[in-house]
PDB file of N, CA, C and O in Angstrom:
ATOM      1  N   UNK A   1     107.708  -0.583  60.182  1.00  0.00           N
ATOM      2  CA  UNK A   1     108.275  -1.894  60.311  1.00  0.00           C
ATOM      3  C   UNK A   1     108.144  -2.652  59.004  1.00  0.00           C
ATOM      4  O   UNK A   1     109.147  -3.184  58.528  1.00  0.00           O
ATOM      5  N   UNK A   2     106.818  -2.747  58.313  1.00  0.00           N
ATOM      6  CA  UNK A   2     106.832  -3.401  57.195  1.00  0.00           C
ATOM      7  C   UNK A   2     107.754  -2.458  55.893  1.00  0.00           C
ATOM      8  O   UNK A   2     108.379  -2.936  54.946  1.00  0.00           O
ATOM      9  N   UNK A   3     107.575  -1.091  56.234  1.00  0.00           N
ATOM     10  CA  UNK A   3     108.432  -0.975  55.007  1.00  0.00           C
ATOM     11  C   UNK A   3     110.064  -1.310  55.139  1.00  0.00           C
ATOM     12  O   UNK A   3     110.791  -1.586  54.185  1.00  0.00           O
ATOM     13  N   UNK A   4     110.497  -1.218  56.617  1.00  0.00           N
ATOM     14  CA  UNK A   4     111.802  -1.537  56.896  1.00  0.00           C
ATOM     15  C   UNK A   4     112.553  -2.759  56.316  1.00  0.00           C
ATOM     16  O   UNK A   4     113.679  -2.846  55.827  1.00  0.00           O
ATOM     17  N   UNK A   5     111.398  -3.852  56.561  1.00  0.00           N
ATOM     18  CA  UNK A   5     111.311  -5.097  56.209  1.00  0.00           C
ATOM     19  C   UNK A   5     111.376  -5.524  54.524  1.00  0.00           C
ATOM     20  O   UNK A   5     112.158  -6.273  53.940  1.00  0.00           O
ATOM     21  N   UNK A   6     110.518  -4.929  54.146  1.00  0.00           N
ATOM     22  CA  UNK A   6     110.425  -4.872  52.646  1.00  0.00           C
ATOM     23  C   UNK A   6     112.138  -3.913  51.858  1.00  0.00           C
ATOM     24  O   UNK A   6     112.925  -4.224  50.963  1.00  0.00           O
ATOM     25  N   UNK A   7     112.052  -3.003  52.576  1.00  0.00           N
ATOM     26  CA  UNK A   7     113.681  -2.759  52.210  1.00  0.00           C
ATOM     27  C   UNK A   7     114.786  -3.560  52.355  1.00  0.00           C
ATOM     28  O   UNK A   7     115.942  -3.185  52.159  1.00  0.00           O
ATOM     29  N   UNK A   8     114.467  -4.589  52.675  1.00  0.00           N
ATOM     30  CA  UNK A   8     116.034  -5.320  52.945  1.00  0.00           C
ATOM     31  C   UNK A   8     116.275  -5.583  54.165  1.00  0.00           C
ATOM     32  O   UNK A   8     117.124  -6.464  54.300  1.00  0.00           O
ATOM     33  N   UNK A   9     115.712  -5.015  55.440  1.00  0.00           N
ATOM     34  CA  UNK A   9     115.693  -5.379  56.922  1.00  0.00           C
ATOM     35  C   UNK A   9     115.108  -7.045  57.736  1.00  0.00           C
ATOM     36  O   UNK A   9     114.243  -7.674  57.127  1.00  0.00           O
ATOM     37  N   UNK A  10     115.419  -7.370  58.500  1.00  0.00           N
ATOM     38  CA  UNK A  10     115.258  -8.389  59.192  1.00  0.00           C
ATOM     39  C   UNK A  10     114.794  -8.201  59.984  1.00  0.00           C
ATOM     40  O   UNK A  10     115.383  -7.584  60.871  1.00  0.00           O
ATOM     41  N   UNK A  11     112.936  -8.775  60.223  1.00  0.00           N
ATOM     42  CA  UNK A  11     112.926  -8.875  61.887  1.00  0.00           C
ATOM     43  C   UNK A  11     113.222  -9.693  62.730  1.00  0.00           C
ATOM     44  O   UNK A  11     112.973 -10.881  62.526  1.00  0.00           O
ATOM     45  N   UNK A  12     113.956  -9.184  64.141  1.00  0.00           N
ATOM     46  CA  UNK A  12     115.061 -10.233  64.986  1.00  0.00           C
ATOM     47  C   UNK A  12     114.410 -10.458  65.806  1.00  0.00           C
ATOM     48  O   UNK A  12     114.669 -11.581  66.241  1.00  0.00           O
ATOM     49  N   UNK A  13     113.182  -9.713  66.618  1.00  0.00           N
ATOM     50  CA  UNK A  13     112.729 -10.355  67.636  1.00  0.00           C
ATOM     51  C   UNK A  13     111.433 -10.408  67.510  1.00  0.00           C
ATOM     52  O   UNK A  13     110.966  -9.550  66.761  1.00  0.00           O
ATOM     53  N   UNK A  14     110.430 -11.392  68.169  1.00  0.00           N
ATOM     54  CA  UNK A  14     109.072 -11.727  67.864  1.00  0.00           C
ATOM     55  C   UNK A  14     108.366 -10.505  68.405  1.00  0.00           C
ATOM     56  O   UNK A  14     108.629 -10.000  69.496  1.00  0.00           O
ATOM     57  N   UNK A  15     107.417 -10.054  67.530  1.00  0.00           N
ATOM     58  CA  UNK A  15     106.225  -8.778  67.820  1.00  0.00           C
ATOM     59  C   UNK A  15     105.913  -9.043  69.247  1.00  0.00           C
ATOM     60  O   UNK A  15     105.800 -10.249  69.468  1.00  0.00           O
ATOM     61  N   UNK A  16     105.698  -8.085  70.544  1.00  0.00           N
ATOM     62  CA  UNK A  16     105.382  -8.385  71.772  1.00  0.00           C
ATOM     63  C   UNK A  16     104.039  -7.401  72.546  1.00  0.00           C
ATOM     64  O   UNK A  16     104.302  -6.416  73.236  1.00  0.00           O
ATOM     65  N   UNK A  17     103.111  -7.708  72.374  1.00  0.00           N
ATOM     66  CA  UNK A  17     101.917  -7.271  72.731  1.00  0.00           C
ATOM     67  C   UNK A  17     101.736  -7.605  73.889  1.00  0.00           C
ATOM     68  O   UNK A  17     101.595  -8.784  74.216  1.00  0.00           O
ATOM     69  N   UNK A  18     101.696  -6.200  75.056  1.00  0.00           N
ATOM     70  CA  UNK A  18     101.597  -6.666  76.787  1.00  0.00           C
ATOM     71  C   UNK A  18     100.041  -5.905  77.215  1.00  0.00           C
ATOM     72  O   UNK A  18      99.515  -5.887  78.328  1.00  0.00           O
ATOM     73  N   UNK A  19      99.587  -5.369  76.065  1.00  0.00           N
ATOM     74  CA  UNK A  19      98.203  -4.799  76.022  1.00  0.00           C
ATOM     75  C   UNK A  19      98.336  -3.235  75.834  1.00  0.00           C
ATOM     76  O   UNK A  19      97.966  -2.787  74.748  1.00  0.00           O
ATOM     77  N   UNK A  20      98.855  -2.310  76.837  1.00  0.00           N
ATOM     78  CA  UNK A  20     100.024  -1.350  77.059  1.00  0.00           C
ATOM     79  C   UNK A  20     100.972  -0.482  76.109  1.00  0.00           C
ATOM     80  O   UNK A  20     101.043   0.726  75.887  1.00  0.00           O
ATOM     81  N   UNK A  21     101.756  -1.728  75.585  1.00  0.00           N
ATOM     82  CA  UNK A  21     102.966  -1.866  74.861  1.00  0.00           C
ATOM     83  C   UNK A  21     102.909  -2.727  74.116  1.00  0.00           C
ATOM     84  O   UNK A  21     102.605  -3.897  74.347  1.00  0.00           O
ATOM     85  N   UNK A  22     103.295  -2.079  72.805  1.00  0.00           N
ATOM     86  CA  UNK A  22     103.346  -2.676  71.945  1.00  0.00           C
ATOM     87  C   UNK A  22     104.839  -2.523  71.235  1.00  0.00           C
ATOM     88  O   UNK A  22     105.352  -1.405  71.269  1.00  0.00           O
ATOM     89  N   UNK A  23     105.442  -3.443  70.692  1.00  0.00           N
ATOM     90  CA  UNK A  23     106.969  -3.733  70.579  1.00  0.00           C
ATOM     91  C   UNK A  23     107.098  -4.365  69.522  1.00  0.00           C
ATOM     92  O   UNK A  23     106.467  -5.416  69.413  1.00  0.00           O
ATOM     93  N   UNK A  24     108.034  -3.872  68.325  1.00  0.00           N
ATOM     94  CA  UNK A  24     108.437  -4.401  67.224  1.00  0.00           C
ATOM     95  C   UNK A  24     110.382  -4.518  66.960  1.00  0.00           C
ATOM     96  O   UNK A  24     111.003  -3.457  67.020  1.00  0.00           O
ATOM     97  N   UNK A  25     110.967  -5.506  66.756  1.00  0.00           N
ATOM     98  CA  UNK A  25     112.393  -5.187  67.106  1.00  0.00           C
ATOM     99  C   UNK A  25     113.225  -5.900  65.177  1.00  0.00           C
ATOM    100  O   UNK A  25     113.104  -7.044  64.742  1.00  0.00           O
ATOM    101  N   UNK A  26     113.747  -5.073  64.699  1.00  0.00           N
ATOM    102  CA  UNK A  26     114.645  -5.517  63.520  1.00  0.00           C
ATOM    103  C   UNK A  26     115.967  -5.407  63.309  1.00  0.00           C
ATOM    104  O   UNK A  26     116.550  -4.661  64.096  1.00  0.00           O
ATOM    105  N   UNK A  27     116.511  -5.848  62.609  1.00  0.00           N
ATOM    106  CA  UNK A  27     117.738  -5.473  61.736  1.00  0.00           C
ATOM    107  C   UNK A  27     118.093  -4.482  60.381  1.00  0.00           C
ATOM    108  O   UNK A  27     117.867  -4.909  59.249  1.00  0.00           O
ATOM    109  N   UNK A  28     118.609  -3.259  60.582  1.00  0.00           N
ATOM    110  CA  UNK A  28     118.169  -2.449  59.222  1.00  0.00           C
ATOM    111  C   UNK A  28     119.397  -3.784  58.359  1.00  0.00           C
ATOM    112  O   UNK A  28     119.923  -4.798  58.819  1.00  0.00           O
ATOM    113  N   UNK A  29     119.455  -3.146  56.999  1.00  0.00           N
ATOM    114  CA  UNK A  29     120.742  -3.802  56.532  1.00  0.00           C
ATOM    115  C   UNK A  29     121.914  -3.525  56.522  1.00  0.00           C
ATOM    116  O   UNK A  29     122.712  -4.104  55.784  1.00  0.00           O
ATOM    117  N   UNK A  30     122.225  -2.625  57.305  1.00  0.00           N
ATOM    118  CA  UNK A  30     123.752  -2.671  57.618  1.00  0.00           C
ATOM    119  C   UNK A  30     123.857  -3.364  58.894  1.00  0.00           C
ATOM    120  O   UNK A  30     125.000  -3.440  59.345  1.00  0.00           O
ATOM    121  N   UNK A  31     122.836  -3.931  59.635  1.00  0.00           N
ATOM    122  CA  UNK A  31     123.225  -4.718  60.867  1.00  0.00           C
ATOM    123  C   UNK A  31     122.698  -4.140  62.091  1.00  0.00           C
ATOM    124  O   UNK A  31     122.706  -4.915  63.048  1.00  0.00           O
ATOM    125  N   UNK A  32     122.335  -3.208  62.260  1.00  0.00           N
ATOM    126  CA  UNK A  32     121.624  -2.076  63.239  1.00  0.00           C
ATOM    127  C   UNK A  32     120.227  -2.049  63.832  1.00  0.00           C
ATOM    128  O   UNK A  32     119.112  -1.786  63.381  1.00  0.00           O
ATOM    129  N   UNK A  33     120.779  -2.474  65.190  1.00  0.00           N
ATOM    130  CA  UNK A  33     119.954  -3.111  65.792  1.00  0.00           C
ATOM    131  C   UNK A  33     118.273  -1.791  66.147  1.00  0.00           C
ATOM    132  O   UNK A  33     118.504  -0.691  66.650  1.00  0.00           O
ATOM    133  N   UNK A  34     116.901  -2.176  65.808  1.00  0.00           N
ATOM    134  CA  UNK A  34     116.318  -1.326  66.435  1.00  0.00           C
ATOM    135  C   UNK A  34     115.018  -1.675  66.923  1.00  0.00           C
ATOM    136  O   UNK A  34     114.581  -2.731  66.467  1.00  0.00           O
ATOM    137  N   UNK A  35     114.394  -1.151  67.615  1.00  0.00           N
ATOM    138  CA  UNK A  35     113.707  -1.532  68.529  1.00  0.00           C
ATOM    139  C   UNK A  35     112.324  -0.123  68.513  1.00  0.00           C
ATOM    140  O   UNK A  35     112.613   0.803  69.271  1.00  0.00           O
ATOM    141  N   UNK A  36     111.067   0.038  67.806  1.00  0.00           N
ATOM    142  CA  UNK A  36     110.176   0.400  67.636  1.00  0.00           C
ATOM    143  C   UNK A  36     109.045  -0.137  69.033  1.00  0.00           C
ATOM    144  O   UNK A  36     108.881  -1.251  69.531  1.00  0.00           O
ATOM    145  N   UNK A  37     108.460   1.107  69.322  1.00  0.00           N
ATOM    146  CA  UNK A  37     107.493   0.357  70.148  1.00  0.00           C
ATOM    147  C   UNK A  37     106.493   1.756  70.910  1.00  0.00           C
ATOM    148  O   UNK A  37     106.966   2.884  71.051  1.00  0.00           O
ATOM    149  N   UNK A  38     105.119   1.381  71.314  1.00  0.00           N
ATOM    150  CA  UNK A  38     104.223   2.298  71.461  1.00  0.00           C
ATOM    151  C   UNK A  38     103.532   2.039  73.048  1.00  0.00           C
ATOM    152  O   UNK A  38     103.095   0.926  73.340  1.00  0.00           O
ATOM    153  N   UNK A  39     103.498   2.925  73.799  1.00  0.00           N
ATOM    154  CA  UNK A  39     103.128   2.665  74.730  1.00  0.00           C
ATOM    155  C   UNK A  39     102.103   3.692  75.060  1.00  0.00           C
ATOM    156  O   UNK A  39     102.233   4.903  74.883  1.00  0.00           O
ATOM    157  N   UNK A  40     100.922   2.992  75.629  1.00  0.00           N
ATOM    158  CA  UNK A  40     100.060   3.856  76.541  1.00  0.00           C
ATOM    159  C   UNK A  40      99.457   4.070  78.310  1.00  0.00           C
ATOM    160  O   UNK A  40      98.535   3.707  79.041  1.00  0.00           O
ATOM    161  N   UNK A  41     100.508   4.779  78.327  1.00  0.00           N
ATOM    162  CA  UNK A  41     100.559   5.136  80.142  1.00  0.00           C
ATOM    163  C   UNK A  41      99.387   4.994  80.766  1.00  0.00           C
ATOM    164  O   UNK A  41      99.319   4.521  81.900  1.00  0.00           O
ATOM    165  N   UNK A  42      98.159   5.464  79.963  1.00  0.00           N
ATOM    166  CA  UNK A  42      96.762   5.274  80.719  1.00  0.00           C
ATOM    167  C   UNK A  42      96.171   3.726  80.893  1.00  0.00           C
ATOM    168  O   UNK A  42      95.128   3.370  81.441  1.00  0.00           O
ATOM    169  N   UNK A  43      97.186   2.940  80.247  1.00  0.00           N
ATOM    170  CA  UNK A  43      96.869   1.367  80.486  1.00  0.00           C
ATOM    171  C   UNK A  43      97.484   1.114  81.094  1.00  0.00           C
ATOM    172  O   UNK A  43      97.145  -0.024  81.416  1.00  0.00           O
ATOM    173  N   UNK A  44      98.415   1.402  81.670  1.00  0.00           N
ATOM    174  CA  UNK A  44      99.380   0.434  82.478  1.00  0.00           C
ATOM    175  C   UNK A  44      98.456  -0.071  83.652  1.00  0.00           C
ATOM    176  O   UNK A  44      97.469   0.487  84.133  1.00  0.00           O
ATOM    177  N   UNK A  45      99.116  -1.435  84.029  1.00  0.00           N
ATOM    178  CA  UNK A  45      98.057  -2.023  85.337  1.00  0.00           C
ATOM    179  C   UNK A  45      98.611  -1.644  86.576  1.00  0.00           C
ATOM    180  O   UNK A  45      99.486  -2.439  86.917  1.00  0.00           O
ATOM    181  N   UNK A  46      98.367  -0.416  87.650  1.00  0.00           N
ATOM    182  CA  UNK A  46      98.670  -0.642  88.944  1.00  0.00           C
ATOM    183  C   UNK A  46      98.869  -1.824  89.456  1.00  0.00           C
ATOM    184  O   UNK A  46      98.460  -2.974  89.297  1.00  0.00           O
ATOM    185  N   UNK A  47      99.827  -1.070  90.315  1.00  0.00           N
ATOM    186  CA  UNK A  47     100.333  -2.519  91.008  1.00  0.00           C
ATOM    187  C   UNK A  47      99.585  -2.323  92.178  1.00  0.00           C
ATOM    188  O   UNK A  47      98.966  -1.320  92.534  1.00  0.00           O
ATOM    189  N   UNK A  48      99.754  -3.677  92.866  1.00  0.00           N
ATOM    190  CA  UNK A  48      98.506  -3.861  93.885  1.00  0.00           C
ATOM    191  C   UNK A  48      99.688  -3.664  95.017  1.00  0.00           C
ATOM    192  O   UNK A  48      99.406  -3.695  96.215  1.00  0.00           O
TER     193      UNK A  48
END
């Protein structure tokens, strides 16, 4: 993400930390939308 950024990219949507998931979303520079993000299944919270 930071080097994306440092190349000329835009980030479009705010960093989103759900504990879980973690989510990074930019603009390369031709306009292209993308959406980076890490998830760990052994966190997810059961549902009650």
């Amino acid at each position: 993400m930071e080097k994306a950024i440092r190349s000329g990219g835009t980030e479009y949507v705010e960093t989103k930390d759900y504990g879980w998931m973690y989510q990074r979303t930019f603009l390369d520079i031709d306009g292209h939308h993308w959406e980076i993000f890490y998830m760990d299944e052994s966190k997810i919270p059961s549902e009650v």
